[in-house]
mmCIF file as gemmi writes it, N, C-alpha and C atoms, coordinates in Angstrom:
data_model
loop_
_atom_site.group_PDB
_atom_site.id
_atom_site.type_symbol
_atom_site.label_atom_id
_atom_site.label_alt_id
_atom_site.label_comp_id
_atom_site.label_asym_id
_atom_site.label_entity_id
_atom_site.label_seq_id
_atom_site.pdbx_PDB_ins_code
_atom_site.Cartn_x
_atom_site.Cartn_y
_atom_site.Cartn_z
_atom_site.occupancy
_atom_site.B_iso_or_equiv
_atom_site.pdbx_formal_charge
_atom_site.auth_seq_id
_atom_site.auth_asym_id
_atom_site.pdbx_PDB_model_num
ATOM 1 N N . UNK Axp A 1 ? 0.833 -1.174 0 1 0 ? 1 A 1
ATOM 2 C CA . UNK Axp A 1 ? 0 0 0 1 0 ? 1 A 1
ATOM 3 C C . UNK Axp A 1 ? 0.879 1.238 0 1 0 ? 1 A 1
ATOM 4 N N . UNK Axp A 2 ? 0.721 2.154 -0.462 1 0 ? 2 A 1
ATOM 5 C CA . UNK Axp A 2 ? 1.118 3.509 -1.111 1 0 ? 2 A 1
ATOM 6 C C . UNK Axp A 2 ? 1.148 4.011 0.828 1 0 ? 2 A 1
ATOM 7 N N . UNK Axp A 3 ? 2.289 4.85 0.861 1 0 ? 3 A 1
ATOM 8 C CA . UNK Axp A 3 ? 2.336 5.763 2.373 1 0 ? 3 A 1
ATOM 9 C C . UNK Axp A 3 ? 3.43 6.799 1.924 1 0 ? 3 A 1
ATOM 10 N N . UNK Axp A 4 ? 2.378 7.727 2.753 1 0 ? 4 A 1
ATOM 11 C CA . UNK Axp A 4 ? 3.337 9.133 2.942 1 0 ? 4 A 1
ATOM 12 C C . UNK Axp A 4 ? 4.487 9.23 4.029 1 0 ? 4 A 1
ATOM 13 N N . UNK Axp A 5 ? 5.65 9.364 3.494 1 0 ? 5 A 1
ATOM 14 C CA . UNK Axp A 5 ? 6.932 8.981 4.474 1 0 ? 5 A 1
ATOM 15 C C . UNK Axp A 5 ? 6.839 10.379 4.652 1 0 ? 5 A 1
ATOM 16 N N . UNK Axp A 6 ? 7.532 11.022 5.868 1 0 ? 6 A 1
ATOM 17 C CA . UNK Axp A 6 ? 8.139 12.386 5.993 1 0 ? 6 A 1
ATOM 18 C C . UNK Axp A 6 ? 9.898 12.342 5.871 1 0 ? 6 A 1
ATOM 19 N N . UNK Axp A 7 ? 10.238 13.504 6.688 1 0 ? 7 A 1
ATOM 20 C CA . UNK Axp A 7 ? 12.326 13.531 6.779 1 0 ? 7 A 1
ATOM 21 C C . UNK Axp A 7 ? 12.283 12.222 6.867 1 0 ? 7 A 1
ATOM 22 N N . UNK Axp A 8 ? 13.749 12.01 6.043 1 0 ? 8 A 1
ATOM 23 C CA . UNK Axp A 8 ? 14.931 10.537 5.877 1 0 ? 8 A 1
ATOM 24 C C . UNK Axp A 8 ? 15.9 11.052 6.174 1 0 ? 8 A 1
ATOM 25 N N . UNK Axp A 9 ? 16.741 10.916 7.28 1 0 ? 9 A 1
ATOM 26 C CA . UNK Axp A 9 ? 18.008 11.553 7.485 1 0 ? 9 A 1
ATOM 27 C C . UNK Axp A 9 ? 19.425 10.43 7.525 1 0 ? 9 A 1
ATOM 28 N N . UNK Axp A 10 ? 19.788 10.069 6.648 1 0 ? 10 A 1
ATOM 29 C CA . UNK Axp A 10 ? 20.74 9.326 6.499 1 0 ? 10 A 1
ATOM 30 C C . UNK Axp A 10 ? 21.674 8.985 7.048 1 0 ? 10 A 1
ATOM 31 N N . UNK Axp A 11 ? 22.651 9.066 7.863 1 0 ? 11 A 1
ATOM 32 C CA . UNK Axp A 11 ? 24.322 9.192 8.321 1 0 ? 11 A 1
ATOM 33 C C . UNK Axp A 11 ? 24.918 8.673 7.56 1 0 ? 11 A 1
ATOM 34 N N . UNK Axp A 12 ? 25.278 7.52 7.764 1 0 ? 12 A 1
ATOM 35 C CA . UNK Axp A 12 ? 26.225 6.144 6.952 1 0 ? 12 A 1
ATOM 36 C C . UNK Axp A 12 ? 25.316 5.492 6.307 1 0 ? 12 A 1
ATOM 37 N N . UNK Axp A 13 ? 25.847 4.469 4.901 1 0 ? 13 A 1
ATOM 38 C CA . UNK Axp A 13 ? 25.453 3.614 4.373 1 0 ? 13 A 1
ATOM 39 C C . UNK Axp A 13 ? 26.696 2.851 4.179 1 0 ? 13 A 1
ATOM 40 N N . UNK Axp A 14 ? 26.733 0.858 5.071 1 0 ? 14 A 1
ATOM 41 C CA . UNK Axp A 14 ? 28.151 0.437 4.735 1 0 ? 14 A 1
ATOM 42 C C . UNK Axp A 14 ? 28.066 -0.279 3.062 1 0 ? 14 A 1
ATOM 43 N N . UNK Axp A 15 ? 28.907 -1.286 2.783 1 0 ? 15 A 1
ATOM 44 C CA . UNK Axp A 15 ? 29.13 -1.361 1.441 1 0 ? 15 A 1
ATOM 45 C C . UNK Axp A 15 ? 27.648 -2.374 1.462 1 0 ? 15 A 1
ATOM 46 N N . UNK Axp A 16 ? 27.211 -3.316 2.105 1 0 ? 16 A 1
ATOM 47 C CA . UNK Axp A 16 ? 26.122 -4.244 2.308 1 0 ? 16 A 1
ATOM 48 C C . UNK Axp A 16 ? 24.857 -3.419 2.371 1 0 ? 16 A 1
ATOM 49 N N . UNK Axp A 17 ? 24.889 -2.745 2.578 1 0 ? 17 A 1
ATOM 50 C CA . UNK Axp A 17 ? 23.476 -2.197 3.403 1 0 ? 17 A 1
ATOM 51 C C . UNK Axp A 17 ? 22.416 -2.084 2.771 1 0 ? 17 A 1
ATOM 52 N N . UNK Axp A 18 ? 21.71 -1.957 3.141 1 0 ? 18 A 1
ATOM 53 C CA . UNK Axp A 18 ? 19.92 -2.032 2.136 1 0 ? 18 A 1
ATOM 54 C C . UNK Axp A 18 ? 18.841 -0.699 3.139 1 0 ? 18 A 1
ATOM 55 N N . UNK Axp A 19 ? 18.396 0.386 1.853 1 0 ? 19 A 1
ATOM 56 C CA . UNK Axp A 19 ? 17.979 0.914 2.392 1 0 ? 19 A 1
ATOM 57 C C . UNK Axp A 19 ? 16.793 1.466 1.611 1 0 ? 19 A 1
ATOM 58 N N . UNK Axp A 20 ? 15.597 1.462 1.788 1 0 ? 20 A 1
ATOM 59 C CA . UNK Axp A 20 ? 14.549 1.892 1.201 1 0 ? 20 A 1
ATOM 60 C C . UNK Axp A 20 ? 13.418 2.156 1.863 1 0 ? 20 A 1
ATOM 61 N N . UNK Axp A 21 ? 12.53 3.245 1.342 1 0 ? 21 A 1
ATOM 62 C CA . UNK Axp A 21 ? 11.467 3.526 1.371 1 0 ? 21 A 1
ATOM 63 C C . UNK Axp A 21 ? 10.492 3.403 0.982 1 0 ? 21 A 1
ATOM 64 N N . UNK Axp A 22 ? 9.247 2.945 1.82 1 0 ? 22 A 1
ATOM 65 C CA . UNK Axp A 22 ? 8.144 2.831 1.044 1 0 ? 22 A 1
ATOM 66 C C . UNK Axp A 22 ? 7.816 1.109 0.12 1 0 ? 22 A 1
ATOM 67 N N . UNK Axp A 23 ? 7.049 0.839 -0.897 1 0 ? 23 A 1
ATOM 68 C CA . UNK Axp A 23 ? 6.751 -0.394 -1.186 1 0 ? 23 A 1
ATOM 69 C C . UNK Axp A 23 ? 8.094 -1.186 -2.038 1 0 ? 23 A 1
ATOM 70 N N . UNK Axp A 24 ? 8.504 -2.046 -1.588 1 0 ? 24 A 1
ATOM 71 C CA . UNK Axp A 24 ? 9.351 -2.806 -2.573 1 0 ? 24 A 1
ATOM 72 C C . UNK Axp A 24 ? 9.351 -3.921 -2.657 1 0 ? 24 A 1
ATOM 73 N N . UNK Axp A 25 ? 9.873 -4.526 -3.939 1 0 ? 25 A 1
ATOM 74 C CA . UNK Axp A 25 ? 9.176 -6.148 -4.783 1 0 ? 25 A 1
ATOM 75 C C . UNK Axp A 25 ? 9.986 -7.23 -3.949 1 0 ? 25 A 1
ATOM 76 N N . UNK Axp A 26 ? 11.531 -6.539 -4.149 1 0 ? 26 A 1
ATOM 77 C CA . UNK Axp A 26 ? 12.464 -7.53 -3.622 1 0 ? 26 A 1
ATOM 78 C C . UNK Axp A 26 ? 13.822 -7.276 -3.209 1 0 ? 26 A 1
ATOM 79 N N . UNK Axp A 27 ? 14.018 -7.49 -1.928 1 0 ? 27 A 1
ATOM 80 C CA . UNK Axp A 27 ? 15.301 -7.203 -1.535 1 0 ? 27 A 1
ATOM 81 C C . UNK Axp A 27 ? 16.589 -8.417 -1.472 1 0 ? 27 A 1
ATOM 82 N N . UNK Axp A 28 ? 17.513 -8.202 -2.503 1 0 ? 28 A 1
ATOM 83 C CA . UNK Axp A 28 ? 18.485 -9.25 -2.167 1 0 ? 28 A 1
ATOM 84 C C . UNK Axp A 28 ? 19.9 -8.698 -1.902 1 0 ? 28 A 1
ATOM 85 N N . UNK Axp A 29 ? 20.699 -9.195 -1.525 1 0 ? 29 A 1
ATOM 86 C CA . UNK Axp A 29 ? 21.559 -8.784 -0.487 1 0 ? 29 A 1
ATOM 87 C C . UNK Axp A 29 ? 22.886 -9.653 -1.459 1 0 ? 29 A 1
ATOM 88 N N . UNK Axp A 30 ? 23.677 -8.356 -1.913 1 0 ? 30 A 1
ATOM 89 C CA . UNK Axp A 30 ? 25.172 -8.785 -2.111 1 0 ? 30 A 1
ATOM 90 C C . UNK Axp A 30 ? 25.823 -9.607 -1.484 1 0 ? 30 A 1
ATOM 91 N N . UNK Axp A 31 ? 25.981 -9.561 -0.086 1 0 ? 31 A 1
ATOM 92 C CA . UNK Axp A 31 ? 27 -10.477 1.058 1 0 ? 31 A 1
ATOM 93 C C . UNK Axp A 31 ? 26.609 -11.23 1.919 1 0 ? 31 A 1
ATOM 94 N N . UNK Axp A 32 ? 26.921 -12.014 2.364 1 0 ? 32 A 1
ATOM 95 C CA . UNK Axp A 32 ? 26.468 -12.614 3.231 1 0 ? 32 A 1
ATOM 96 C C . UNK Axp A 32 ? 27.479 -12.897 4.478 1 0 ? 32 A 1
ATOM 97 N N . UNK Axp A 33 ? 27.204 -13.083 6.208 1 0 ? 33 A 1
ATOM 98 C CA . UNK Axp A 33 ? 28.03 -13.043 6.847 1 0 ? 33 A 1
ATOM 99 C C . UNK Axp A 33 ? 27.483 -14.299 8.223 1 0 ? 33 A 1
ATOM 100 N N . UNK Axp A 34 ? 28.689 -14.487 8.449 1 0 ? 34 A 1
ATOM 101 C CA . UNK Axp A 34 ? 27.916 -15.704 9.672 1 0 ? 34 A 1
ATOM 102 C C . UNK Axp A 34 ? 28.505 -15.113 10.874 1 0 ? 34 A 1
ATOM 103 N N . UNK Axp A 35 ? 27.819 -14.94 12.323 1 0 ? 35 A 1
ATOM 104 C CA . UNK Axp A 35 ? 28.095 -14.347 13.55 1 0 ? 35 A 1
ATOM 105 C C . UNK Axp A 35 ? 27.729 -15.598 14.31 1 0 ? 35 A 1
ATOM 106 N N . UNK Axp A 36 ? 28.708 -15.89 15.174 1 0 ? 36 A 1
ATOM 107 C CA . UNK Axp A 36 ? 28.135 -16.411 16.336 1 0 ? 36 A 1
ATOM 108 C C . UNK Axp A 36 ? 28.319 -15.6 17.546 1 0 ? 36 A 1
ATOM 109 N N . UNK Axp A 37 ? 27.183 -15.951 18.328 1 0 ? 37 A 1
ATOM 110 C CA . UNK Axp A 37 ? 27.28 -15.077 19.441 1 0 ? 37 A 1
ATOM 111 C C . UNK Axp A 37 ? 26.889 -15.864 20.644 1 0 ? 37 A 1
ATOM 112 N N . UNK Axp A 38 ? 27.14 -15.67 21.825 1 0 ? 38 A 1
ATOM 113 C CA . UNK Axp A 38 ? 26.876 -16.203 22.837 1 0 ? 38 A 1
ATOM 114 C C . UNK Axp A 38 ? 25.22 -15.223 23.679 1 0 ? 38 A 1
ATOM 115 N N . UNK Axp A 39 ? 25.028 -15.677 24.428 1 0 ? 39 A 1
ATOM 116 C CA . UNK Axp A 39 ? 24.115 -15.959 25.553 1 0 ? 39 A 1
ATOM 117 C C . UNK Axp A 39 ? 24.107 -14.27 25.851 1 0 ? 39 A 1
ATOM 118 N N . UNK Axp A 40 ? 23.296 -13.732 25.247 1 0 ? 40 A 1
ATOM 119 C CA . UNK Axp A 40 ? 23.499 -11.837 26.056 1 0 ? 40 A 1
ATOM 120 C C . UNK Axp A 40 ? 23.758 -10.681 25.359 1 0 ? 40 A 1
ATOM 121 N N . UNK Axp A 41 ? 24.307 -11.763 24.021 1 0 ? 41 A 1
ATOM 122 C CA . UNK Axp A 41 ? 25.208 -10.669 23.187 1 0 ? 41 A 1
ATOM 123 C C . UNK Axp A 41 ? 24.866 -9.607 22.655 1 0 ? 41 A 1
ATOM 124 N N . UNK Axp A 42 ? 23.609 -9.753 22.382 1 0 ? 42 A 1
ATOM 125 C CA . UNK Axp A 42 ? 23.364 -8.268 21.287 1 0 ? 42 A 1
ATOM 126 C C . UNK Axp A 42 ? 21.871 -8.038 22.086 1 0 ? 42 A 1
ATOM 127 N N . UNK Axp A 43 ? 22.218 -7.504 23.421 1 0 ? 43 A 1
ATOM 128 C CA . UNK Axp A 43 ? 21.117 -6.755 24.07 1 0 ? 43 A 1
ATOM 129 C C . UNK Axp A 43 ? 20.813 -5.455 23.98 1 0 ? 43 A 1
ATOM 130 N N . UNK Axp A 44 ? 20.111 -5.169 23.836 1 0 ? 44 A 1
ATOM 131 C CA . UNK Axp A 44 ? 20.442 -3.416 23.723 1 0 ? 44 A 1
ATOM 132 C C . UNK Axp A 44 ? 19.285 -3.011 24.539 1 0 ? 44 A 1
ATOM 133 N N . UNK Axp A 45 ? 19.338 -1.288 25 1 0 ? 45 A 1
ATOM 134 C CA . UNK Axp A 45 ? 18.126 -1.253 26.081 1 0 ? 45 A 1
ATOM 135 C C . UNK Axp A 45 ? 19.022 -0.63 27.079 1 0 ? 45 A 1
ATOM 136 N N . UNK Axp A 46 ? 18.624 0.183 27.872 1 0 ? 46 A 1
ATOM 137 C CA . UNK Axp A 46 ? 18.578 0.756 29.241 1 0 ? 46 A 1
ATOM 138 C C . UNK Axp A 46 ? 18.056 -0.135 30.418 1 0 ? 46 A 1
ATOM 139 N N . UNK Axp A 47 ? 18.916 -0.141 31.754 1 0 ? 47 A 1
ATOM 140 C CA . UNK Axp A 47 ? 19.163 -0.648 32.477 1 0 ? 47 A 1
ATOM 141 C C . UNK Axp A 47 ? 18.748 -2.261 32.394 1 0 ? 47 A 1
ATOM 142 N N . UNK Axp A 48 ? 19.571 -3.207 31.625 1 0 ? 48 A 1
ATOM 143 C CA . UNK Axp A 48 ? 19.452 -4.355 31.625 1 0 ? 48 A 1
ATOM 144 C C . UNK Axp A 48 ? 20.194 -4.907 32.495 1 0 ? 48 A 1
ATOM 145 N N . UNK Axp A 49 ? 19.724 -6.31 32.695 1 0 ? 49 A 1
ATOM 146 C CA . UNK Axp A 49 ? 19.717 -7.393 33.874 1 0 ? 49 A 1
ATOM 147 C C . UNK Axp A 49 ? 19.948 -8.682 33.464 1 0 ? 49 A 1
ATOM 148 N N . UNK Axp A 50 ? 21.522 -9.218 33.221 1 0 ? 50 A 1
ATOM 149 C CA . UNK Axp A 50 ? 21.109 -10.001 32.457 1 0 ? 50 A 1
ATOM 150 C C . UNK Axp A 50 ? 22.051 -11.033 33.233 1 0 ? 50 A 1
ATOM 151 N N . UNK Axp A 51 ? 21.364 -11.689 33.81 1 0 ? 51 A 1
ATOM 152 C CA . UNK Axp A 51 ? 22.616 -13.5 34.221 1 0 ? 51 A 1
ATOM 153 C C . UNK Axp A 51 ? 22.517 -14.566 33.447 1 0 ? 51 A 1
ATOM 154 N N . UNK Axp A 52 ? 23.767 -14.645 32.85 1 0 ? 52 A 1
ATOM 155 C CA . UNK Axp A 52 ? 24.445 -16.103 32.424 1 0 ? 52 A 1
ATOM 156 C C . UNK Axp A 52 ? 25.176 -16.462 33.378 1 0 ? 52 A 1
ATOM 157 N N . UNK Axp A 53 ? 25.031 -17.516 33.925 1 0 ? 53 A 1
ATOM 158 C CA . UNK Axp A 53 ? 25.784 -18.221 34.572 1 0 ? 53 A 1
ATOM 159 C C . UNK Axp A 53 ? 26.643 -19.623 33.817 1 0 ? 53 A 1
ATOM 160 N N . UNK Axp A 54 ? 26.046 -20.423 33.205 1 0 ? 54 A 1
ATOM 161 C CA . UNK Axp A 54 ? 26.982 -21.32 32.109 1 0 ? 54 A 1
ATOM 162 C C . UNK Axp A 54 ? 26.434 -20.675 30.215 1 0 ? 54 A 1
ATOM 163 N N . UNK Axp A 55 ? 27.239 -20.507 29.656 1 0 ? 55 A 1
ATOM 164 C CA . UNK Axp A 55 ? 27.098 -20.258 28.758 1 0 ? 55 A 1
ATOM 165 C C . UNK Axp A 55 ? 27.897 -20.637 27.694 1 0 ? 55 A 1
ATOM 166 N N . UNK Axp A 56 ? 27.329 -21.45 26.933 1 0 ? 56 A 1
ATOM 167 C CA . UNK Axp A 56 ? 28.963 -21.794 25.541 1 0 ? 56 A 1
ATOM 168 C C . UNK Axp A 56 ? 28.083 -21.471 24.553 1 0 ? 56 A 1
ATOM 169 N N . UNK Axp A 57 ? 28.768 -21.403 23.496 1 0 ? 57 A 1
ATOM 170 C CA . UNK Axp A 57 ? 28.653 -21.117 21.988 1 0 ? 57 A 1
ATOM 171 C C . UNK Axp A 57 ? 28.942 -22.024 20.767 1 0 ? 57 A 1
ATOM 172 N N . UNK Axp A 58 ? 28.093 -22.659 19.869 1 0 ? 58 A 1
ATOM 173 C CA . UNK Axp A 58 ? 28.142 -23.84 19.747 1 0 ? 58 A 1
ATOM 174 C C . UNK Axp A 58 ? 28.907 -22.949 18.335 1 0 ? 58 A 1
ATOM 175 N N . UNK Axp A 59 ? 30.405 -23.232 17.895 1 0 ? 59 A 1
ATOM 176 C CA . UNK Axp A 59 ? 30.427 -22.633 16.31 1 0 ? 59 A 1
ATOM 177 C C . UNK Axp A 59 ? 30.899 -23.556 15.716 1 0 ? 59 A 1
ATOM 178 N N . UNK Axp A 60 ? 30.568 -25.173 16.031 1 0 ? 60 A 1
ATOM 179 C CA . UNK Axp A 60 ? 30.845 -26.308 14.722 1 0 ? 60 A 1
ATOM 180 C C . UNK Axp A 60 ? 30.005 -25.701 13.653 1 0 ? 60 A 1
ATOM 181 N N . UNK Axp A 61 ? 30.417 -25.737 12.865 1 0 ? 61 A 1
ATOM 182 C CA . UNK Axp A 61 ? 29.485 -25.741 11.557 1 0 ? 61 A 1
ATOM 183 C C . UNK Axp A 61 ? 30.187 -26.821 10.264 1 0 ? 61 A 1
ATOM 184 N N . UNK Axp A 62 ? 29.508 -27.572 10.315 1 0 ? 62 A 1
ATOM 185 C CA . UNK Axp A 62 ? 30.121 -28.736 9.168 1 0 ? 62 A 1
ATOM 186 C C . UNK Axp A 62 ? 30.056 -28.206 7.625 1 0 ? 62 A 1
ATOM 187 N N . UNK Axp A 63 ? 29.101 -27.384 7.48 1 0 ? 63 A 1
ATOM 188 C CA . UNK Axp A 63 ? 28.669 -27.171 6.331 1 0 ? 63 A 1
ATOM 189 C C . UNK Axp A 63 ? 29.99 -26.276 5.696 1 0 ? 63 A 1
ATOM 190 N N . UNK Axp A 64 ? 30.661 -26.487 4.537 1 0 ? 64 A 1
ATOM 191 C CA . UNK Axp A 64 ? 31.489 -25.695 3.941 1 0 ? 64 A 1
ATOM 192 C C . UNK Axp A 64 ? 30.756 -24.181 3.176 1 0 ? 64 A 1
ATOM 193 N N . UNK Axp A 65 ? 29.929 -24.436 2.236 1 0 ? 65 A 1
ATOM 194 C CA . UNK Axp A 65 ? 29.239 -23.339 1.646 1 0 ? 65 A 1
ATOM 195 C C . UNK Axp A 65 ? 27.527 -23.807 2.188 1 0 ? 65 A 1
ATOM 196 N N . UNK Axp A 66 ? 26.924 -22.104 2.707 1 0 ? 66 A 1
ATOM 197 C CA . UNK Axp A 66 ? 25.766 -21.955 3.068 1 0 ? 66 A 1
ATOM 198 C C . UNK Axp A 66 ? 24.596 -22.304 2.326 1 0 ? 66 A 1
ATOM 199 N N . UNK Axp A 67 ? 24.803 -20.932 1.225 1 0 ? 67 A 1
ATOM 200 C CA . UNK Axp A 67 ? 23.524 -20.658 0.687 1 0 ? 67 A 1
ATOM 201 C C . UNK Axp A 67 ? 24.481 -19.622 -0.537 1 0 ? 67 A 1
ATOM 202 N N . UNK Axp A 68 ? 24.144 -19.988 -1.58 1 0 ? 68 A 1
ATOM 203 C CA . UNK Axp A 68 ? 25.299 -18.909 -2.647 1 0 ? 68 A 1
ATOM 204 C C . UNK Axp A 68 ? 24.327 -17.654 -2.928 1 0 ? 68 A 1
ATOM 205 N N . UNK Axp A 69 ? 24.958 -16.424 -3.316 1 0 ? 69 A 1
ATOM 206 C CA . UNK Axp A 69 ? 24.114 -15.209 -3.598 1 0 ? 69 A 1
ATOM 207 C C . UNK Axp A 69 ? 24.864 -14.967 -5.05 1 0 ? 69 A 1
ATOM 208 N N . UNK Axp A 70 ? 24.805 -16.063 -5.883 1 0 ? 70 A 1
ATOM 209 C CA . UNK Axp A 70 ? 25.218 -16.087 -7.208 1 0 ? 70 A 1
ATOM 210 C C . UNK Axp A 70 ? 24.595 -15.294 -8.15 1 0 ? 70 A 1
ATOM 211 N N . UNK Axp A 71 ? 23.153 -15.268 -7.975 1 0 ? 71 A 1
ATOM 212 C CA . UNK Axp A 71 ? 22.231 -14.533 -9.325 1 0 ? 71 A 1
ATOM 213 C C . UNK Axp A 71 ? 21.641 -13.386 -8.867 1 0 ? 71 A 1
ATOM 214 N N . UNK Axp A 72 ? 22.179 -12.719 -7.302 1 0 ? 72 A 1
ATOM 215 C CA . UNK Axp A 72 ? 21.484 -11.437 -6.485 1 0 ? 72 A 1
ATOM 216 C C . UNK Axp A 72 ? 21.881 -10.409 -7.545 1 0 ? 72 A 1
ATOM 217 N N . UNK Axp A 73 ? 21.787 -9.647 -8.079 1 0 ? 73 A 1
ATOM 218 C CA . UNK Axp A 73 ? 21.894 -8.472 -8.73 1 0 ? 73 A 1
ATOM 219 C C . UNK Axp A 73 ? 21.11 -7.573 -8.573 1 0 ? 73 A 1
């Protein structure tokens, strides 16, 4: 559905990034990246509370190639 956006104020755009307004068909993505993270990691927020007490991070990954972004253009 059609919407009236107001101000877009930009800062940065990195080389990956995807940025649009309003209706779009399809977003595909140049890069791709794998993160592992543990137990807490990407909290964000004012006054958080957060106990881990055992925590591991599982980063076997058997798989050699994921998912290819061969035909993204």
């Amino acid at each position: 559905m059609p919407a009236i956006v107001g101000v877009a104020q930009v800062i940065t755009l990195g080389n990956s990034s995807v940025f649009h307004i309003g209706d779009v068909y399809k977003i595909m993505p140049f890069a791709a990246a794998k993160t592992f993270s543990g137990a807490g990691s990407f909290n964000t927020g004012e006054r958080l509370d957060v106990n881990n007490r055992m925590s591991s991070t599982n980063t076997y990954d058997p798989e050699l190639i994921d998912q290819a972004n061969a035909f993204n253009m």
